[in-house]
C-alpha positions in Angstrom: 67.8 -16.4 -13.8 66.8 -19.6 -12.5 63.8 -21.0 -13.6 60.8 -21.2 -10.8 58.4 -23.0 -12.9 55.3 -21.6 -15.4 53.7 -19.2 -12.5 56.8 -17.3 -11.9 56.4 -13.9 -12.7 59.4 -12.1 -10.8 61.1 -11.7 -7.4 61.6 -9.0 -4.3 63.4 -6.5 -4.5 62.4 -4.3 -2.0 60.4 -4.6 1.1 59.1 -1.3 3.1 56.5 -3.0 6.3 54.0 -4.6 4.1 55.0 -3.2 1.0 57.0 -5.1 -1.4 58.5 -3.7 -4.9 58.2 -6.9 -7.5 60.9 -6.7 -10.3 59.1 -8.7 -13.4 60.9 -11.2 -14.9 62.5 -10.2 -18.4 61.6 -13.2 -20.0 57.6 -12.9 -19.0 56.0 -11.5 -22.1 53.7 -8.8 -21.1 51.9 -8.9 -17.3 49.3 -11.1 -19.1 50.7 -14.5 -19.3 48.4 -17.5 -20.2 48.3 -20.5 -17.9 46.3 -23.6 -18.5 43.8 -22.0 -21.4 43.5 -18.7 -18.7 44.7 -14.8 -18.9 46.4 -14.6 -15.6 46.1 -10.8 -14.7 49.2 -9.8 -12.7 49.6 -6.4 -14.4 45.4 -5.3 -13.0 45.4 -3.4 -10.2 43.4 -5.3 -7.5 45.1 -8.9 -9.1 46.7 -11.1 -6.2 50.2 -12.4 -6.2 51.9 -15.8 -4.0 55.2 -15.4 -2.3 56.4 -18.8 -1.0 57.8 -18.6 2.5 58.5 -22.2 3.4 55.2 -23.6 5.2 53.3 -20.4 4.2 52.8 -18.4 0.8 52.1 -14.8 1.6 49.2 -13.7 -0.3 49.8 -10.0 -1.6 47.4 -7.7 -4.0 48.6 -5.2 -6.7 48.6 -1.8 -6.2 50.9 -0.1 -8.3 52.6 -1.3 -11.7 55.6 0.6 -13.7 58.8 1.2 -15.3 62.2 1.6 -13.6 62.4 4.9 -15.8 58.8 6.3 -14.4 59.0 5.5 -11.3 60.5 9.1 -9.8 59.5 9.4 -6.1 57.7 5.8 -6.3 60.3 3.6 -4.6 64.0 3.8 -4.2 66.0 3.5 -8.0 69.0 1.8 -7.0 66.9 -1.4 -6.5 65.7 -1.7 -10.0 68.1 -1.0 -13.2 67.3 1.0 -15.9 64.0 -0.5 -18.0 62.8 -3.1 -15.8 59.4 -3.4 -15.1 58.3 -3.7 -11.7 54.9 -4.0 -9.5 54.1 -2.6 -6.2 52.1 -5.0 -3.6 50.8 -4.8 -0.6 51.1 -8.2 1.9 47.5 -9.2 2.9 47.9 -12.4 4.4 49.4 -15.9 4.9 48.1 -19.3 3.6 49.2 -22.3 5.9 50.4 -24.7 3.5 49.5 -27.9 6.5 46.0 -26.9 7.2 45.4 -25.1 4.0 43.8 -21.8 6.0 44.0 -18.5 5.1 44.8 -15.8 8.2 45.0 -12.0 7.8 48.1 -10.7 8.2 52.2 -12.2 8.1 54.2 -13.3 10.5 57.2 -13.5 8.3 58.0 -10.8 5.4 59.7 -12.0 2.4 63.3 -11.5 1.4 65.5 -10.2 -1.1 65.3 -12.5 -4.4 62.8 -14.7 -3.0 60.3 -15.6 -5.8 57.0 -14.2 -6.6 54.3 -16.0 -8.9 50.5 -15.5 -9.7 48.1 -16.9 -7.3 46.1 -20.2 -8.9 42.5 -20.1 -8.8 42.9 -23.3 -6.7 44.5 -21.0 -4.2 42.6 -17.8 -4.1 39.4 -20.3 -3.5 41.4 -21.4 -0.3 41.0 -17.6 0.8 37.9 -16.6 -0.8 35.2 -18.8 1.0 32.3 -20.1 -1.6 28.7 -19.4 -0.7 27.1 -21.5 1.6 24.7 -21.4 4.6 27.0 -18.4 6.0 28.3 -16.7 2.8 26.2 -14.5 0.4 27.4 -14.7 -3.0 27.6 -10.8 -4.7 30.0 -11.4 -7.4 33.1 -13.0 -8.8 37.2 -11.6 -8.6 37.5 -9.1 -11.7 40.8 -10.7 -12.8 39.6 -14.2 -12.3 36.0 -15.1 -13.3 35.8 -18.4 -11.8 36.8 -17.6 -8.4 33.2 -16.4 -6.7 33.2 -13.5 -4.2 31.2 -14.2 -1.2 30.1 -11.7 2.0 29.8 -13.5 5.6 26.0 -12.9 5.8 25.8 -12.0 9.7 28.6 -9.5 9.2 27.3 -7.8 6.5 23.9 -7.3 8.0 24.8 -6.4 11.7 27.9 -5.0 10.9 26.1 -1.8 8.7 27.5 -1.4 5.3 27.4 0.7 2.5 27.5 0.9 -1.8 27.6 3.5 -3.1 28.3 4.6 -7.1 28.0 7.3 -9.3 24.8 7.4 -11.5 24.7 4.6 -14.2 27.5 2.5 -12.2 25.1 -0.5 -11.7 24.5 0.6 -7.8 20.9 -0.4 -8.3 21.4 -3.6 -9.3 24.3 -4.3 -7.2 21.4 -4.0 -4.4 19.1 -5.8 -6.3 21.7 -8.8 -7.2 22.6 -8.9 -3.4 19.0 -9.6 -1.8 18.4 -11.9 -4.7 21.2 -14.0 -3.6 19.9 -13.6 0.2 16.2 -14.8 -0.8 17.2 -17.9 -3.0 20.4 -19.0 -0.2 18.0 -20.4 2.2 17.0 -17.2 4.3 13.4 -18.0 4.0 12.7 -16.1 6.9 14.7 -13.1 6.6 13.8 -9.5 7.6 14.9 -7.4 5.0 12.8 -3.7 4.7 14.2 -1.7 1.4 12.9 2.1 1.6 12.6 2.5 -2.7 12.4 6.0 -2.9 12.4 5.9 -6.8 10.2 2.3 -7.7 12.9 0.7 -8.9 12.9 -2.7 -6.9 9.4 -4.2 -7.4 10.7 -5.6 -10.8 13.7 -7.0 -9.5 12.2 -8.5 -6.1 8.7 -8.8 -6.5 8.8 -12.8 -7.0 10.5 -13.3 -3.2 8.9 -9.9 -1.8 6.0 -8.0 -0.5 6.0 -4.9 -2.6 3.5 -2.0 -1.2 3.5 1.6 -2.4 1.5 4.8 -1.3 -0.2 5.3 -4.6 -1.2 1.5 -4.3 -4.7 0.4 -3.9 -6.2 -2.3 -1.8 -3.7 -5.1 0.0 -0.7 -3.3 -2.2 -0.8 0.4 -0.6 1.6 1.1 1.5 -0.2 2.6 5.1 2.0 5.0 7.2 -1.0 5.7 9.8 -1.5 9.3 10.9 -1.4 9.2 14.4 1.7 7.0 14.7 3.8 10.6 14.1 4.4 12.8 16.8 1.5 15.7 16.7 3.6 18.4 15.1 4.7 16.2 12.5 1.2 15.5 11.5 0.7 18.7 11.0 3.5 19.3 9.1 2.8 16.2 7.1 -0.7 17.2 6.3 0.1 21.0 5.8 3.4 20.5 4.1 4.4 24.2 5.7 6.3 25.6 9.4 2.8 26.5 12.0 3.7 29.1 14.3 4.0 28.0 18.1 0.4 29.2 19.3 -1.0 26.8 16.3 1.1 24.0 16.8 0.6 24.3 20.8 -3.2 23.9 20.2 -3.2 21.5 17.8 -1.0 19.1 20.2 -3.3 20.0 23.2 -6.4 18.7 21.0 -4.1 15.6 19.8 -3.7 14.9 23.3 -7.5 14.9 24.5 -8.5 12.7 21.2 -5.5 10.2 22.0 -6.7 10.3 25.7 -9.8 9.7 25.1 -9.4 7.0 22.6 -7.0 5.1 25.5 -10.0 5.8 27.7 -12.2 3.3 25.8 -10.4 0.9 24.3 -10.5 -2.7 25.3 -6.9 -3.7 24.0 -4.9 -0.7 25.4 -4.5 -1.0 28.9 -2.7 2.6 29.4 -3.2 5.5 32.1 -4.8 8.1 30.0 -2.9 10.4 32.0 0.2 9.2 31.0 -0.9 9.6 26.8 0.6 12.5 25.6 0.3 14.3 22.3 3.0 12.1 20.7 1.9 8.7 22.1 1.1 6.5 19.1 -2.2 5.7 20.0 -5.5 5.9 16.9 -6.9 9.3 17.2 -9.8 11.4 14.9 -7.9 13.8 13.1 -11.2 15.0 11.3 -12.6 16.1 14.5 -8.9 17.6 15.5 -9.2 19.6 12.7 -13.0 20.6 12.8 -11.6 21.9 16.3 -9.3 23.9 15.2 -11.2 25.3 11.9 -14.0 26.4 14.5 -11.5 27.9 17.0 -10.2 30.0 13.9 -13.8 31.3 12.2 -15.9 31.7 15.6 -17.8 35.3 16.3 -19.8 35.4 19.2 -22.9 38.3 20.1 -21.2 38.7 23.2 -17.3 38.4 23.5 -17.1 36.7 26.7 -19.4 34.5 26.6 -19.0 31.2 24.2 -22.5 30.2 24.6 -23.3 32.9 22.2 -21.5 32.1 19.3 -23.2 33.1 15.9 -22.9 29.8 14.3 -24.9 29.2 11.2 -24.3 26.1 10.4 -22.1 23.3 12.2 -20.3 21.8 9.6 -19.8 18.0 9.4 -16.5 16.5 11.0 -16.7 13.0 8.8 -17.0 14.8 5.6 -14.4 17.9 6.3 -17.0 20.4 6.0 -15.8 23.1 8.2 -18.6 25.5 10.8 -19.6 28.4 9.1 -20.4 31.7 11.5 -22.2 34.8 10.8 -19.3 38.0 9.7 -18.1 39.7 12.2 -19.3 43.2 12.5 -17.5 46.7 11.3 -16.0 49.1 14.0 -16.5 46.9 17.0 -20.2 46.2 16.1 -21.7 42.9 17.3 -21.3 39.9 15.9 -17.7 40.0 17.7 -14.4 37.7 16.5 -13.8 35.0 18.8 -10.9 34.8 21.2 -8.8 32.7 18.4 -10.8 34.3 16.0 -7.7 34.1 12.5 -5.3 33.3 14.9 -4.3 30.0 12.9 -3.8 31.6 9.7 -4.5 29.3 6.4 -3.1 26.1 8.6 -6.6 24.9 9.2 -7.6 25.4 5.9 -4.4 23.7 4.4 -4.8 20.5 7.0 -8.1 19.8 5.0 -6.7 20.1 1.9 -3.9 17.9 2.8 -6.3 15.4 4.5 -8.3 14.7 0.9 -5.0 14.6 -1.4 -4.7 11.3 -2.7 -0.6 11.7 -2.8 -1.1 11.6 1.0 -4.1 8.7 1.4 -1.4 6.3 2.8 -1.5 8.5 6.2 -4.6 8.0 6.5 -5.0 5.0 7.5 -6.0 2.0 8.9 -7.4 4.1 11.8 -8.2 1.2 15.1 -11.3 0.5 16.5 -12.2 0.4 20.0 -12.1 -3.2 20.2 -10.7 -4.6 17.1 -7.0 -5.4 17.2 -4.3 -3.0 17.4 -3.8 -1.3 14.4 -0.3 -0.3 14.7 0.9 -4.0 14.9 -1.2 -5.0 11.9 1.0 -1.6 9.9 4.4 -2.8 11.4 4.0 -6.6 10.1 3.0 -5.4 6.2 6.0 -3.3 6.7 8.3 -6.0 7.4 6.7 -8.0 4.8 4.3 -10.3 6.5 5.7 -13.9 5.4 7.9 -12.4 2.9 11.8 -12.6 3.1 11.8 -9.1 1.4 9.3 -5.9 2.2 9.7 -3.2 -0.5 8.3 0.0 1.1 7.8 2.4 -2.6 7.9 5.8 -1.7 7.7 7.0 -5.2 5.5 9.8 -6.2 4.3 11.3 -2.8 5.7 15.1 -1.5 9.1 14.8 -0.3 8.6 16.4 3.3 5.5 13.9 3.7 8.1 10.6 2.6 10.6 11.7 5.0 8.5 12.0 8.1 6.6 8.6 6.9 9.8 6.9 6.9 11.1 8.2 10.0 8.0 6.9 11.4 9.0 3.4 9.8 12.5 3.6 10.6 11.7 5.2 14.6 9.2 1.9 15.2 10.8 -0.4 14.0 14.0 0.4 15.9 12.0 1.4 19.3 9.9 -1.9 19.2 13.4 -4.3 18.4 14.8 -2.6 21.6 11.9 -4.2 23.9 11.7 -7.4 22.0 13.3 -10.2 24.1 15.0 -13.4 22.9 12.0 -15.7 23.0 9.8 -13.7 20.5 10.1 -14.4 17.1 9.3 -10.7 16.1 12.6 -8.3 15.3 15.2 -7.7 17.3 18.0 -9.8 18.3 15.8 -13.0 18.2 15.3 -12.2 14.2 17.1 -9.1 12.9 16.2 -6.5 10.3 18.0 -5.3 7.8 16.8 -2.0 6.5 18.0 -1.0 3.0 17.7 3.0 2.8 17.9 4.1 -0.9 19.2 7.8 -1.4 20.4 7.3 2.2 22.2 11.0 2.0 18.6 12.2 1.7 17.9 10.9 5.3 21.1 11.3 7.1 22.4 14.7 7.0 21.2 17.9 8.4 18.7 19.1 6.0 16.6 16.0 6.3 13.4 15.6 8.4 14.1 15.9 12.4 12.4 12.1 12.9 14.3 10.5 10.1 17.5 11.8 10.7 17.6 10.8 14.4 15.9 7.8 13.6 18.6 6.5 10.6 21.8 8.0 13.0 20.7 5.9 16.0 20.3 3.2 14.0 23.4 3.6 11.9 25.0 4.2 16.1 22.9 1.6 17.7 21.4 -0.7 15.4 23.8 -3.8 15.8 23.0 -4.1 19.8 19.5 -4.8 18.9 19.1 -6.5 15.9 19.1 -3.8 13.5 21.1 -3.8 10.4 21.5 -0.8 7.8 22.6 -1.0 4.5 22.8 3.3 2.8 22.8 3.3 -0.3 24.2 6.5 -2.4 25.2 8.3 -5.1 26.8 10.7 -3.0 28.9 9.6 -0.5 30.2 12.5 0.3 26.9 14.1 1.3 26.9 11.1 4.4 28.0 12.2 7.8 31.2 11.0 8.7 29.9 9.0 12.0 27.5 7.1 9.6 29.8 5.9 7.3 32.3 5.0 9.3 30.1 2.8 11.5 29.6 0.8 7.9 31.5 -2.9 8.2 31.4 -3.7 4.8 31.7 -1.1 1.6 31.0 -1.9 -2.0 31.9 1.0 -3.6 31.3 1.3 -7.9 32.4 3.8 -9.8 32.6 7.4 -8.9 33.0 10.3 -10.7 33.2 13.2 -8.8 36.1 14.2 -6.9 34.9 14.3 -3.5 33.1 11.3 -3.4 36.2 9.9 -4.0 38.1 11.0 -1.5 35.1 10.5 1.2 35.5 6.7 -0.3 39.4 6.8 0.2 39.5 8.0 3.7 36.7 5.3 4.4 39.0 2.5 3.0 41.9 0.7 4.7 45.2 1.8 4.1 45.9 -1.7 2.8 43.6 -0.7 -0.3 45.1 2.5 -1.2 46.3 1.7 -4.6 42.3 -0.2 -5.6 41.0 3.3 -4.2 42.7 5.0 -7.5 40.6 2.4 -9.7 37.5 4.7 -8.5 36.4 6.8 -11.5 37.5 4.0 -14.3 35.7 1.2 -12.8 33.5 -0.6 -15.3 29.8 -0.4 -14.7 28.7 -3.5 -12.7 32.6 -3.6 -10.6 33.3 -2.4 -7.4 35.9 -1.9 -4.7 34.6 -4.4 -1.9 36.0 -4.6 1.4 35.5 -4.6 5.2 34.1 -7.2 7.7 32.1 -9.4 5.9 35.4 -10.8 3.7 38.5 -11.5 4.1 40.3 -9.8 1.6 39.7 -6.6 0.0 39.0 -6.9 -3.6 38.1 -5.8 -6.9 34.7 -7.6 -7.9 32.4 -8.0 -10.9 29.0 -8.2 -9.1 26.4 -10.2 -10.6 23.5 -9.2 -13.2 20.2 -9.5 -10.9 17.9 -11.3 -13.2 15.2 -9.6 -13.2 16.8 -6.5 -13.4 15.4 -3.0 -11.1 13.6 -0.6 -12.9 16.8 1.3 -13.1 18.2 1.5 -16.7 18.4 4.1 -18.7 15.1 4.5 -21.3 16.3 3.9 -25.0 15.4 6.9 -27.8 13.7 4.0 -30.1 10.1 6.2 -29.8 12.5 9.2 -31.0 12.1 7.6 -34.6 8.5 6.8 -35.2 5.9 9.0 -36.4 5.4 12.4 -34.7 2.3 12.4 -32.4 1.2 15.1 -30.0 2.0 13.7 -26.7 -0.6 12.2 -24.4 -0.6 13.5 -20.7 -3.9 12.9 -19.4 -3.5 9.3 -18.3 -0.2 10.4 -15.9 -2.1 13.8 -15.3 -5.1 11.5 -13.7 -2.4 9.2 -12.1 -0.9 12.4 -10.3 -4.1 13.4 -9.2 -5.8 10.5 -7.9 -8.8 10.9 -9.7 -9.1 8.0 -11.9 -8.3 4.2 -11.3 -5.9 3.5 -14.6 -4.9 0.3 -13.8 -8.6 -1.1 -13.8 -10.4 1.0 -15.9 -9.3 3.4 -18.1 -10.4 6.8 -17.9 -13.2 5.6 -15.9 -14.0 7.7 -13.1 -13.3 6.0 -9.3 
């Protein structure tokens, strides 16, 4: 065979559209040959190969490598002899040897014989662009450590896009390692709101972000108000159970007369009250809602008929959720009588004040508006987007799930509904200054068994988003458990290593066809690597993403406590924690 110089590693021998069978050259020792002090990696699925077309080299990437033997229904036989050793690849793209560009897709395919080497790292940085002003570096090329991988920025974020990875892959901290690289690459003024579901991010971002949870205290809790959900949320929020219709249809009509009223006198709303309805986020008391509705379902009267006569003994107290007490009704019709609602509302009412003094659920309670302060709802959307903060971690951790859901449908609904009527002049959110929103267990919020707000709030975003300055990035364990529409309106997926079956094959179907081979390397990925492809680069490829430094709060706790001396285990301090009660951070085990 002639020789073609140190890269060679083989020639065509077969070419199917933009698939090409590579027979390996018998003198190459292994499909690891070293080059200038390097391992060059032909024989790694993913790797990238050169095929030298006059003023082009065809860029191709590996998806299949064998024996002539083994190969069965692969390819055809009578191209290869017995015992050769061949690889499959797939054409990508053409390198213009004048201008030194890279272009997706070929204009010429190789032919028979012509030679085949392994692509220089001086070449593959001609594809791969290096991170810059419009390029966010994630990672660098598995087979080739000193060639960086780097997403287009805009695409990645308008576009939508995805990672996903089974448990312990490193999805975390592929997040985490990605909005690092956006808040040290000169996007001082980014808009980036991460929904952390589990606490894991205030570690990793908490030097470049705002970081508020709802079991914070002071500046640092995170404040979904009330009245910003649509009345029947509220009171399933509050309640966390289904009211009948007659209950929900009262409560709404008492929402509707406090947010009317409230719109009445303010002097920085300048609304109709007749156009407030019970779902118009406007401040509201829902302490005197509720004392409505508590007196509605205890009230006896002397004389049914007649509401001026109702036996009430004592008033109650609105402020302090002390509910009216009446005097028992009477036995066998005897006077004092129930009133018309008398029981009618079941436990609800008694439930809603419960729910109103949990401390899992004090972030909904607040801030409430004044009459002529500022508007309080503006003040809420600005810590959620971080004030001056690139980043905004929104920690969700440790409150009911039904409750989390709605609050973040809230977030995501707002956020979304005020970028559509933000014009190009305003340097808000919107189109002027996108959002990217980075929804953690993003199954959870997507499908059908998630709450009504946040599920039609994440799929209109995940359809819409991009039009007005809305970027999504899910993030998920379980891709499968996304709705098809979602993921395929994702630009850009980083997918690390799966396990389960039908993950995989959601992950497969979501890939090009170009890719089909790297989709196999799915469940024996190593933790940390990932299948990335879509808009925001210009090749698939196989990537190691980089080690966020700090690291999330993501990895696995060691068993080192497992060998020191046995001790009864403590539980008060996180029983205290759970339940509000005591202020462990400040003073422990001193009462708040």
């Amino acid at each position: 065979m002639t020789d073609h110089g140190p890269t060679h590693i083989g020639r065509v021998r077969h070419v199917l559209g933009s698939q090409v069978t590579v027979e390996l050259d018998r003198n190459l020792a292994g499909v690891a040959p070293v080059f200038r002090g390097q391992l060059q990696t032909i024989g790694q699925i993913g790797s990238l190969v050169r095929i030298p077309q006059g003023i082009v080299d065809l860029i191709a990437t590996v998806t299949l490598v064998g024996i002539a033997e083994l190969a069965g229904a692969q390819l055809p036989t009578e191209t290869l002899h017995s015992g050769e050793r061949w690889l499959q690849v797939q054409l990508l793209g053409e390198i213009d040897k004048g201008t030194g560009r890279f272009q997706r897709g070929v204009g010429a395919y190789p032919g028979l014989d012509d030679p085949v080497h392994f692509a220089l790292i001086e070449e593959l940085a001609t594809v791969f662009p290096t991170p810059g002003d419009r390029h966010v570096r994630i990672g660098q090329l598995s087979g080739s450590g000193r060639v960086p991988v780097a997403l287009d920025a805009e695409k990645f974020v308008m576009r939508h896009s995805a990672i996903v990875g089974s448990t312990g892959a490193g999805k975390t901290s592929a997040v985490a390692s990605i909005l690092q690289s956006l808040g040290k690459g000169g996007w001082s003024s980014a808009n980036i709101v991460v929904i952390d579901t589990h606490g894991e991010y205030s570690r990793a971002l908490g030097d470049q972000a705002a970081v508020r949870s709802v079991l914070g205290t002071g500046d640092s809790q995170l404040q979904v108000p009330y009245w910003a959900l649509p009345a029947a949320d509220i009171l399933a929020a509050f309640t966390e159970s289904t009211p009948g219709p007659t209950t929900t249809k009262t409560f709404s009509s008492l929402v509707t007369e406090a947010r009317r009223a409230f719109a009445e006198a303010c002097s920085w709303l300048s609304l109709d009250p007749a156009t407030v309805t019970a779902d118009t986020p406007i401040p509201f008391d829902i302490r005197q809602v509720w004392h409505d509705l508590d007196r509605e379902n205890r009230e006896t009267r002397d004389t049914k008929g007649d509401p001026a006569t109702a036996c009430v003994i004592d008033d109650g107290d609105a402020a302090a959720l002390k509910p009216a007490t009446f005097k028992p009704y009477g036995p066998g019709g005897s006077a004092p009588h129930k009133g018309p609602n008398h029981g009618i509302h079941g436990s609800i009412p008694e439930l809603l004040r419960i729910g109103l003094q949990d401390p899992r659920l004090a972030f909904l309670r607040g801030p409430e508006g004044t009459l002529d302060g500022d508007d309080p709802l503006a003040l809420s959307m600005q810590q959620w987007l971080g004030l001056s903060k690139p980043t905004s971690v929104l920690d969700f951790s440790g409150v009911p799930s039904n409750s989390a859901e709605l609050a973040i449908g809230v977030i995501l609904h707002l956020l979304f509904e005020t970028a559509i009527r933000a014009t190009a002049d305003e340097s808000g959110i919107g189109r002027a200054r996108p959002v990217l929103i980075v929804l953690e267990e993003a199954h959870r919020y997507l499908n059908d068994s998630a709450a009504p707000m946040a599920r039609a709030a994440a799929n209109r975003i995940a359809r819409e988003g991009r039009k007005y300055g809305i970027g999504l990035l899910l993030v998920t364990q379980r891709p499968s458990e996304l709705p098809d529409t979602a993921l395929s309106q994702c630009g850009t997926l980083i997918a690390l290593r799966l396990s389960n079956s039908s993950d995989q094959a959601k992950i497969r179907h979501a890939l090009p066809d170009s890719v089909a081979g790297l989709a196999e390397t799915l469940p024996s990925l190593r933790t940390g690597e990932a299948i990335v492809a879509g808009e925001a680069l210009v090749l698939p490829v196989r990537a190691v993403i980089d080690r966020p430094d700090p690291l999330p709060l993501a990895e696995d706790p060691t068993l080192e406590s497992w060998r020191t001396e046995p001790t009864v285990p403590d539980v008060s301090s996180a029983l205290a924690r759970w339940r509000g009660a005591y202020d462990i951070t400040e003073n422990e085990g001193a009462e708040t």
